[in-house]
Residue, then its C-alpha position, 0 to 999 in steps of 0.5 A: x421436440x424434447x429430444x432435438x433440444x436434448x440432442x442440441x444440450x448434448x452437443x453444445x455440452x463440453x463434455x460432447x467430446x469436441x474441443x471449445x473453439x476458445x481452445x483454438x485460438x493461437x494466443x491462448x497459451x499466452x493468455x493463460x500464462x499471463x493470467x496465471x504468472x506470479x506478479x512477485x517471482x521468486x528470483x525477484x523474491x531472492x533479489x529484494x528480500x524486503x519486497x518477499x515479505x507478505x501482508x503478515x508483514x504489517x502486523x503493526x505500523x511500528x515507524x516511517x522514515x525511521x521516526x515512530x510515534x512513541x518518540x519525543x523530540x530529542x529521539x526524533x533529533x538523534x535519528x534525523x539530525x537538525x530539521x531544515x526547518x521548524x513550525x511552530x503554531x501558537x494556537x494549537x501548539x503542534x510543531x512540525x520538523x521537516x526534512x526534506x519530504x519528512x514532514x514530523x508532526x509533533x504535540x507537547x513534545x511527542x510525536x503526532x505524525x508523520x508525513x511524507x510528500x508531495x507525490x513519493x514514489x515509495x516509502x519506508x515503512x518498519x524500515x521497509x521500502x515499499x514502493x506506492x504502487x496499487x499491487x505493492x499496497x495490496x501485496x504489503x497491506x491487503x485491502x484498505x480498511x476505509x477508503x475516503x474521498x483523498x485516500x485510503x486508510x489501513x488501521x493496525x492495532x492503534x496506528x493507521x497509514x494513510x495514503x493520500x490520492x489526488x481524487x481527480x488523477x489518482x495519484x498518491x501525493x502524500x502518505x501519513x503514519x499517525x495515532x489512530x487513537x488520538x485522530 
């Protein structure tokens, strides 16, 4: 009885000499290439330098649309212009620049946040442009450091980005560059 189930171990092992049915199939070469294909080839690499750049790449979150959190209300100006509008709230005292799908958060006149929105396609990010999709995101930022019922969190050194998800559909709808400190 042990030696017709040695005899069966030995010819079912890979090592029996034979080839796996699975090495048969006609697709299998396909397959392999598809699993083993670099989703950022280097000629994609050379055409869009900025999408080469890997996750060492965000070793901080210095800015987003070109506003950064150390500035004050007339830097935010010199680089935007005149916002379309302007909010400010009595209560808490936050007033909010928008330009366009910019929105600039700012509380005794530094900046605070800053949003943009509703369902962006990219953003940009130390003057980077990333598209807001999940292999960029990983590509860019690796894996979120929190993950919350709206959207993902990446914290870098005292400031996080957040990426907003409608939770029903998954889609990003806004995305938030602020002070992880003052949150």
């Amino acid at each position: 009885m042990i030696h017709a189930m040695l005899l069966l171990l030995g010819l079912l092992s890979p090592f029996a000499g034979g080839t796996p049915a699975v090495a048969e199939l006609p697709d299998q070469n396909s397959v392999r290439l598809a699993l083993w294909q670099n989703p950022f080839p280097a000629d994609a690499a050379e055409k869009k330098g900025e999408m080469a750049r890997s996750v060492e790449s965000f070793e901080s979150f210095e800015s987003m649309g070109s506003i950064t959190l150390y500035d004050d209300f007339k830097s935010v100006l010199a680089k935007k212009g005149e916002p379309d509008s302007v909010e400010k709230d009595p209560y808490t005292g936050y007033t909010e620049c928008h330009y366009g799908n910019l929105t600039v958060g700012l509380y005794e006149d530094l900046v605070y946040y800053v949003h943009t929105g509703p369902y962006p396609k990219k953003v940009s990010l130390n003057g980077i442009s990333i598209p807001l999709q999940k292999v960029w995101l990983r590509h860019f930022f690796g894996e979120p450091d929190f993950v919350a019922e709206d959207g993902d969190v990446y914290v870098r050194g005292h400031a996080a980005l957040k990426i907003y998800k409608d939770p029903s559909s998954g889609k990003i709808t806004g995305v938030d560059l602020f002070d992880d400190a003052a949150s």
